[in-house]
C-alpha positions in Angstrom: -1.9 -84.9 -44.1 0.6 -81.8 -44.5 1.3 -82.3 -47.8 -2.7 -82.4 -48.5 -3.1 -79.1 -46.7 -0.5 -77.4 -48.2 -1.6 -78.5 -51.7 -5.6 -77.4 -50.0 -3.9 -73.9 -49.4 -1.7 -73.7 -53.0 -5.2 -74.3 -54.6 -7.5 -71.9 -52.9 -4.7 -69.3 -53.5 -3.9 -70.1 -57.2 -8.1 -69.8 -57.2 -8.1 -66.9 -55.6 -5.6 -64.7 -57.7 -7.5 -66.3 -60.9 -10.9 -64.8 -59.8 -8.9 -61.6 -58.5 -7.2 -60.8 -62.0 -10.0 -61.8 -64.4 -12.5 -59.9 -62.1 -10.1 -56.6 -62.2 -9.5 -57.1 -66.1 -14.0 -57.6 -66.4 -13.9 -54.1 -64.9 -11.6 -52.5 -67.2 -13.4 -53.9 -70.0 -16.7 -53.0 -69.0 -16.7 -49.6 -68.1 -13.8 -48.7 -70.9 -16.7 -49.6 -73.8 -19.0 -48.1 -71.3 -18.0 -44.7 -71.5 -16.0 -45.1 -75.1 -17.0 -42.1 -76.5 -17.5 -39.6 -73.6 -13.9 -37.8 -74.4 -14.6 -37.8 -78.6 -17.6 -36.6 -78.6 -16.5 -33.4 -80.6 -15.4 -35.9 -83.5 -19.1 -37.8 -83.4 -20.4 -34.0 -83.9 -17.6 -33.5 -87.2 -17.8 -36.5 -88.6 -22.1 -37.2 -88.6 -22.2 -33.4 -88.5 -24.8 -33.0 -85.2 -24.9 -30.9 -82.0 -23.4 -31.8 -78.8 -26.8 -32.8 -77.2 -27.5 -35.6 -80.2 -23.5 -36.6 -79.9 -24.2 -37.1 -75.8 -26.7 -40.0 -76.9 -24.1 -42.0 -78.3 -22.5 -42.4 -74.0 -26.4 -42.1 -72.8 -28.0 -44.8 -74.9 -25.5 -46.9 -73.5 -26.3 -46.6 -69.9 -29.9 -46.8 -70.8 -29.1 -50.2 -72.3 -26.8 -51.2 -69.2 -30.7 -50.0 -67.3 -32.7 -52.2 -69.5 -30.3 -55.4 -69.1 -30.0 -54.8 -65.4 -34.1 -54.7 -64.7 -34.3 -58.3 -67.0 -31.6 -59.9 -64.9 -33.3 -59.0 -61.7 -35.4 -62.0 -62.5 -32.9 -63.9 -64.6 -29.5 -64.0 -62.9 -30.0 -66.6 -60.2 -31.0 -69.3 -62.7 -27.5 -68.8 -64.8 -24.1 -69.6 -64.7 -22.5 -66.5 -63.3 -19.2 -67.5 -64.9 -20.7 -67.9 -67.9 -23.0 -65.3 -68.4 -20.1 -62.8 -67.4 -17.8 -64.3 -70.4 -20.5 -64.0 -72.9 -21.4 -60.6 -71.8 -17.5 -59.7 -72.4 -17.6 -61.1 -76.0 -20.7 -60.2 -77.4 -20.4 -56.7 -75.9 -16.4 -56.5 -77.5 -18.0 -57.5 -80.6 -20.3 -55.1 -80.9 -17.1 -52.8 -80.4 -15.7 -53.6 -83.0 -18.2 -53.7 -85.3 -19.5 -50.1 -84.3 -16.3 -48.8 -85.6 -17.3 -49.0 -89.2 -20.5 -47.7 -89.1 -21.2 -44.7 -91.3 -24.9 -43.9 -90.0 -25.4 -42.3 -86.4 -28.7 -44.1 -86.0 -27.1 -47.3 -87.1 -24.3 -46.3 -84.0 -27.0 -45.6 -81.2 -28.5 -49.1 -81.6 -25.4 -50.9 -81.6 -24.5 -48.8 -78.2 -27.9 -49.8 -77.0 -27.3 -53.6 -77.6 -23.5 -52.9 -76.1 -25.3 -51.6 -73.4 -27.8 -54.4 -72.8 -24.6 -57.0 -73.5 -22.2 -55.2 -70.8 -25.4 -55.8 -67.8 -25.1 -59.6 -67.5 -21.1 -58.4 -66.2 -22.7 -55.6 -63.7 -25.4 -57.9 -62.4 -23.9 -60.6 -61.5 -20.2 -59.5 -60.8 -20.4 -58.8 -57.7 -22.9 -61.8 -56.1 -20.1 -64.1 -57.4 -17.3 -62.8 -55.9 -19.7 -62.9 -52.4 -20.1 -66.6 -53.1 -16.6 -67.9 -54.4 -14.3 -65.6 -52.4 -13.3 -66.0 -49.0 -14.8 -63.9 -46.8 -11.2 -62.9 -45.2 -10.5 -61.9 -48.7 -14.0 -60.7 -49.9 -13.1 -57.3 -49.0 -9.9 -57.0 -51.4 -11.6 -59.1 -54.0 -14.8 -56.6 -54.1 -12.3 -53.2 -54.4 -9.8 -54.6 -57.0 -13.0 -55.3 -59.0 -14.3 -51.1 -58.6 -11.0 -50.3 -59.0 -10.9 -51.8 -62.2 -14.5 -50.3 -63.4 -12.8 -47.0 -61.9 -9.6 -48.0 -64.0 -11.8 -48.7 -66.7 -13.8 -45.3 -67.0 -10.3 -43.5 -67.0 -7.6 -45.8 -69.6 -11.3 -46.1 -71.9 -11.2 -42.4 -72.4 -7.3 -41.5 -72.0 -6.5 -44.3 -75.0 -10.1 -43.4 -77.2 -9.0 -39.5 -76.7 -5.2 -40.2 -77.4 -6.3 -42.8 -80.9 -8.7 -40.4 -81.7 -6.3 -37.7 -82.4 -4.4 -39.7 -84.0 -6.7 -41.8 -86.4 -10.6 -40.4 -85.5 -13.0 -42.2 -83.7 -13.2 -45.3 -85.6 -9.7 -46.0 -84.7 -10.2 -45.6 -81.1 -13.4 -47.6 -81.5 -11.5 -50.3 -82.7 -8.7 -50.2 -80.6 -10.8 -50.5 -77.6 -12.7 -53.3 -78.8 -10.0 -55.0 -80.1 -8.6 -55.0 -76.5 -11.8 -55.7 -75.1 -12.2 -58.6 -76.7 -8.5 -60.1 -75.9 -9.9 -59.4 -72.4 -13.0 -61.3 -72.6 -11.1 -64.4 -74.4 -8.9 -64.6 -71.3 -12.1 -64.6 -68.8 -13.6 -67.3 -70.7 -10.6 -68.9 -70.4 -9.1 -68.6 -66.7 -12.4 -67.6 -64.8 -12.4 -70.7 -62.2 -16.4 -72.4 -62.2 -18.4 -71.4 -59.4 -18.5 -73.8 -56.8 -20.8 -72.4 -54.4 -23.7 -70.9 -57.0 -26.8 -73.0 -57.0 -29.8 -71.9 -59.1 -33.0 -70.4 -57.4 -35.6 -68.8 -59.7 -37.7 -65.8 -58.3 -41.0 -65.4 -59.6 -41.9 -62.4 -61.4 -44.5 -61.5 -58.8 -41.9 -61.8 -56.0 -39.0 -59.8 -57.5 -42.0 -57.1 -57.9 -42.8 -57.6 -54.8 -40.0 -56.6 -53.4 -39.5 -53.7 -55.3 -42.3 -52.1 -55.0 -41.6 -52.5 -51.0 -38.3 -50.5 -51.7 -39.7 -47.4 -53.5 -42.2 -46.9 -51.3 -39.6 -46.6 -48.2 -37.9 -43.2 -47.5 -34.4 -44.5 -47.1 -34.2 -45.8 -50.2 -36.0 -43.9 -52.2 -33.9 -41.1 -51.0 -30.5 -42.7 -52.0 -31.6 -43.8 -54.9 -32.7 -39.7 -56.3 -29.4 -39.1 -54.5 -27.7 -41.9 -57.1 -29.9 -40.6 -59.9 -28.9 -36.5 -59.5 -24.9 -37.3 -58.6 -24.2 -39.3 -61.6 -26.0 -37.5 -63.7 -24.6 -34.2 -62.9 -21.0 -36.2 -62.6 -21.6 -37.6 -66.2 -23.2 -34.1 -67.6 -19.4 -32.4 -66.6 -17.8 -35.0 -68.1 -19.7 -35.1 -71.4 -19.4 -31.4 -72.4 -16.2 -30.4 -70.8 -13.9 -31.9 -74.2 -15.8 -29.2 -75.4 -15.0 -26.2 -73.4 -11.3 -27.4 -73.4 -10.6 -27.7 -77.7 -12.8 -24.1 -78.2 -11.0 -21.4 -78.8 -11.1 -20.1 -75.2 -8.4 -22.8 -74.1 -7.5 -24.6 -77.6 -6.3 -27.8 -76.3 -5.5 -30.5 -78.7 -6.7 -34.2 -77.4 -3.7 -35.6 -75.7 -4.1 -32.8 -73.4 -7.8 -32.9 -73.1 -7.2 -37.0 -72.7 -5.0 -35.9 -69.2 -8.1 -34.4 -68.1 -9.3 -37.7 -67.4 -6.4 -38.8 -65.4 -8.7 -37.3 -62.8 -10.3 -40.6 -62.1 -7.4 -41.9 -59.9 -9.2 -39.4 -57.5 -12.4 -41.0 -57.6 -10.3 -44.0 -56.6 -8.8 -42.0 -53.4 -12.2 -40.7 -52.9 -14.1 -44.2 -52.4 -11.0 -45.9 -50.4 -11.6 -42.4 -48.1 -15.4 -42.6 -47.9 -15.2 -46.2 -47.0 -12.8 -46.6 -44.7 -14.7 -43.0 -42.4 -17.8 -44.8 -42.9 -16.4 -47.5 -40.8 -16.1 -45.0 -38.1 -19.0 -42.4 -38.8 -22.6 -42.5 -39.8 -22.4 -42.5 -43.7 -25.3 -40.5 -43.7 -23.6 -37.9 -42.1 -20.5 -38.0 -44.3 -22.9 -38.3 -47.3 -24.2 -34.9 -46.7 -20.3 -33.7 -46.6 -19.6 -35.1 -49.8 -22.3 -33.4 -51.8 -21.4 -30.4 -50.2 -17.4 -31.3 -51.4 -19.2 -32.1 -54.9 -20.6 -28.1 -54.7 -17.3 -26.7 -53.9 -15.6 -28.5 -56.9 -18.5 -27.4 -59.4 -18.3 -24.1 -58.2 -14.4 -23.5 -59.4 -15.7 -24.9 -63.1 -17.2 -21.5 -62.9 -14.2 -19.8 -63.4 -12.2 -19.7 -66.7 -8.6 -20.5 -65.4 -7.5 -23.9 -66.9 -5.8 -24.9 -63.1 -9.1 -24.0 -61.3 -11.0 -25.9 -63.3 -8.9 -28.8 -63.3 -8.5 -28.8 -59.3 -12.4 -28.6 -59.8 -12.9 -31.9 -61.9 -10.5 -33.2 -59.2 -12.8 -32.5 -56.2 -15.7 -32.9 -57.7 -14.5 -36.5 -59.1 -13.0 -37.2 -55.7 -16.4 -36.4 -53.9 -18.8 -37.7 -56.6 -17.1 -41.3 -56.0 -17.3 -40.5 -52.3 -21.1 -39.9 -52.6 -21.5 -43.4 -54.8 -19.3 -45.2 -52.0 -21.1 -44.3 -48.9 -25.1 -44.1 -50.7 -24.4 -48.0 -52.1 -23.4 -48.5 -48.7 -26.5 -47.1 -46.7 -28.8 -48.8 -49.2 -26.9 -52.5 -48.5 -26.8 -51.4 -44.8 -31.0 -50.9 -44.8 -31.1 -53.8 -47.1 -30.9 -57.0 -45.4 -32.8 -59.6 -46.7 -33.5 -57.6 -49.5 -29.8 -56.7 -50.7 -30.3 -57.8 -54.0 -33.3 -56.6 -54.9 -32.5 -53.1 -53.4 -28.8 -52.3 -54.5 -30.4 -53.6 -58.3 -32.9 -50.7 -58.3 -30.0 -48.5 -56.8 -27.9 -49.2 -60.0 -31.1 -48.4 -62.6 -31.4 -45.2 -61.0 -27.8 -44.6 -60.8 -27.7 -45.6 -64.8 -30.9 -43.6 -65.2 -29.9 -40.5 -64.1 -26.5 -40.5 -66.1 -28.7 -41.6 -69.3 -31.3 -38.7 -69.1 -29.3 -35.8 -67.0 -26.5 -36.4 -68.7 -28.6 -36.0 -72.5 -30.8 -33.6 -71.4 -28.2 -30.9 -70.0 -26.8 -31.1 -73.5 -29.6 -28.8 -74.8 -28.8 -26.2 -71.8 -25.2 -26.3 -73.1 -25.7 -26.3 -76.9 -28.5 -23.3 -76.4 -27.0 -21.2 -73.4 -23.3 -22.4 -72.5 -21.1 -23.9 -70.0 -22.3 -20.8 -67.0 -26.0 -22.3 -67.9 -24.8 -25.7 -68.0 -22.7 -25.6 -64.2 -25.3 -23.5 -62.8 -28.3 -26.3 -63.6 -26.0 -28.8 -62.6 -25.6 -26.9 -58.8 -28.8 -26.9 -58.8 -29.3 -30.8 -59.1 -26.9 -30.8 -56.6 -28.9 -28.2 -54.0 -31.6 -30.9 -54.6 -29.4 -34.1 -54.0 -28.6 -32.1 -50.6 -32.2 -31.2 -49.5 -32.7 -35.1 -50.3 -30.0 -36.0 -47.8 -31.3 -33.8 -45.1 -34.4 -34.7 -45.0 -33.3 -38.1 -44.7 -30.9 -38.0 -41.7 -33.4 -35.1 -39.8 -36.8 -37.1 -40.6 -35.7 -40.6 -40.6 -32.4 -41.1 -39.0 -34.2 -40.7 -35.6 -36.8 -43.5 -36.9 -33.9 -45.7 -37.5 -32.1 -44.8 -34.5 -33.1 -47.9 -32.6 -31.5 -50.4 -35.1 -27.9 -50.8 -34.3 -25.7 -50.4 -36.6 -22.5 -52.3 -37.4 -20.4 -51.8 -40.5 -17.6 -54.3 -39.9 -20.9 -57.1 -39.4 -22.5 -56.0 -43.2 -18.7 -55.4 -44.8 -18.8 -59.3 -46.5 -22.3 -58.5 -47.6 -21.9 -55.1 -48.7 -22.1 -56.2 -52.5 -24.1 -54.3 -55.7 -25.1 -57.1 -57.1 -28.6 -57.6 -59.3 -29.0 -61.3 -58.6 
């Protein structure tokens, strides 16, 4: 009977690490295709000679795909192997990589990026519903942040090593390079990710999953995290997008390894989601929401100012609040949620990939016809509106709520994005 136990305890732990590393190494690959060709998007404009707002598409159609895919599984995932759909999703979208690296036409480049984008949802929907259903819920916790940790991870190596190849060999290169690696990624998941054990399949009907959403838009909590999700990562992605090309002008005329350090900065968004969800343990996150928006002013505000340090202590705050904002608005929807976590931390992500697809585009024309000052200044003012949103919501409706009790270590194990 010992030895049985102790071989019962070897397995759920050799399990365990299995769904722990491929699920961190998913979240690398992902979001390192994702957001590919944010840092070169000066060598998209040299090479199919366009502006910066048409070279922004190339990060934006992406996310719109990632939008698209997310609203079909919202009424497909639960009939589908989770394992399965998330290994498939790795290769096709690693493919698609590749092959976008010897394409001569930018049309030709935006559709592959939309398909990428389509191909890279069936990882983001479902992701996070299996670890809720295979990992222990002792260990559900550390599961769920190694896996943001490695989208987090993700976002940053995809654009150090595309920036860093880039100079080196152009954007092909760093296309190729990432797929390559991608796709050794998603050969491993196939591989080592363990079968689901606890997933059964239970189709929604189309009427009910509209059902449900339709009861979520019309609510003022949600509605108002999801504008705050839309504005915050789309004025997160807009600084991101054009700031390669403030650095390499003439103004600071910094070649690409150094402009690739720039986003080193993500290890702060990191820092800032471990902060925001450890205080929202302790504190209303509505509250601290409002603080971080304010925190995400403060850091725009010194990309005002032409001194290379400022501006990189800027991106740092401003990375380190935006991921704050992300953690602790995810966290009020899933709170509000209950039975409906699925449906409503889904539409959460569409806005969230929404608002980076058509902010993050859009501000390009402000940038190409008037400059960065015209650029940040729009951008704070997205943000004064993201702040009215999240006062109006904690003075008008927190009192509402005030009669539900709230307790955040009781919704930690269910505090999941998933889109299943």
């Amino acid at each position: 009977m010992a030895v049985e136990n102790v071989d019962q305890k070897y397995e759920v732990t050799v399990r365990f690490r299995l769904i722990r590393n491929c699920m961190l190494l998913s979240g690398i690959s992902v979001f390192a295709q994702l957001y590919l060709f944010q840092p070169i998007l000066s060598d998209l404009c040299r090479f199919f000679t366009i502006t910066p707002a048409t070279s922004s598409l190339a990060v934006s159609i992406t996310t719109v795909g990632i939008a698209v895919g997310l609203l079909y599984w919202v009424f497909k995932a639960d009939s589908i192997s989770r394992e399965k759909l998330m290994g498939i999703s790795l290769i096709l979208s690693s493919v698609i990589t590749i092959v976008s690296a010897f394409v001569g036409n930018y049309f030709v480049l935006l559709v592959l990026s939309l398909i990428k984008g389509i191909a890279l949802a069936g990882v983001s929907g479902v992701a996070l519903a299996y670890l809720s259903e295979e990992v222990d819920a002792s260990k559900i916790g550390l599961a769920i942040s190694l896996y943001l940790s490695g989208n987090t991870l993700g976002g940053m190596l995809g654009r150090v090593v595309a920036t860093l190849v880039a100079g080196y060999g152009g954007w092909q290169l760093a296309a190729l390079f990432i797929g390559i690696g991608s796709l050794i990624v998603g050969g491993f998941f196939c591989k080592m990710i363990p079968a689901g054990k606890n997933f059964s399949a239970t189709p929604f009907t189309f009427r009910q999953k509209i059902s449900q959403m339709r009861s979520l838009l019309i609510q003022p909590t949600f509605i108002s995290m999801y504008m705050i999700a839309a504005l915050s990562m789309g004025i997160f992605v807009s600084v991101y997008n054009y700031l390669s090309f403030l650095l390499e002008s003439p103004l600071f005329a910094l070649p690409h390894h150094l402009v690739a350090m720039i986003f080193m900065m993500y290890i702060a968004g990191i820092i800032g989601s471990v902060v925001a969800g450890s205080l929202s343990d302790k504190f209303a996150p509505e509250i601290l929401l409002q603080g971080t928006l304010l925190l995400m002013g403060i850091g725009m505000s010194c990309l005002l100012v032409m001194k290379l340090w400022i501006i990189v202590l800027g991106l740092g705050i401003l990375t380190f609040s935006f991921f704050g904002t992300h953690t602790l608005a995810s966290r009020i929807v899933s709170i509000h949620a209950q039975n409906l976590k699925s449906s409503a931390t889904c539409v959460y992500w569409l806005f969230y990939y929404l608002g980076s697809s058509l902010i993050g585009s859009l501000t390009g024309i402000v940038f190409v016809s008037n400059g960065w000052f015209s650029l940040v200044e729009i951008l704070l003012l997205l943000l004064l509106g993201a702040l009215i949103i999240a006062s109006l919501f904690i003075f008008k409706y927190r009192f509402y709520e005030k009669s539900k009790v709230y307790s955040y270590h009781r919704y930690g194990s269910d505090d999941v994005h998933s889109c299943s």
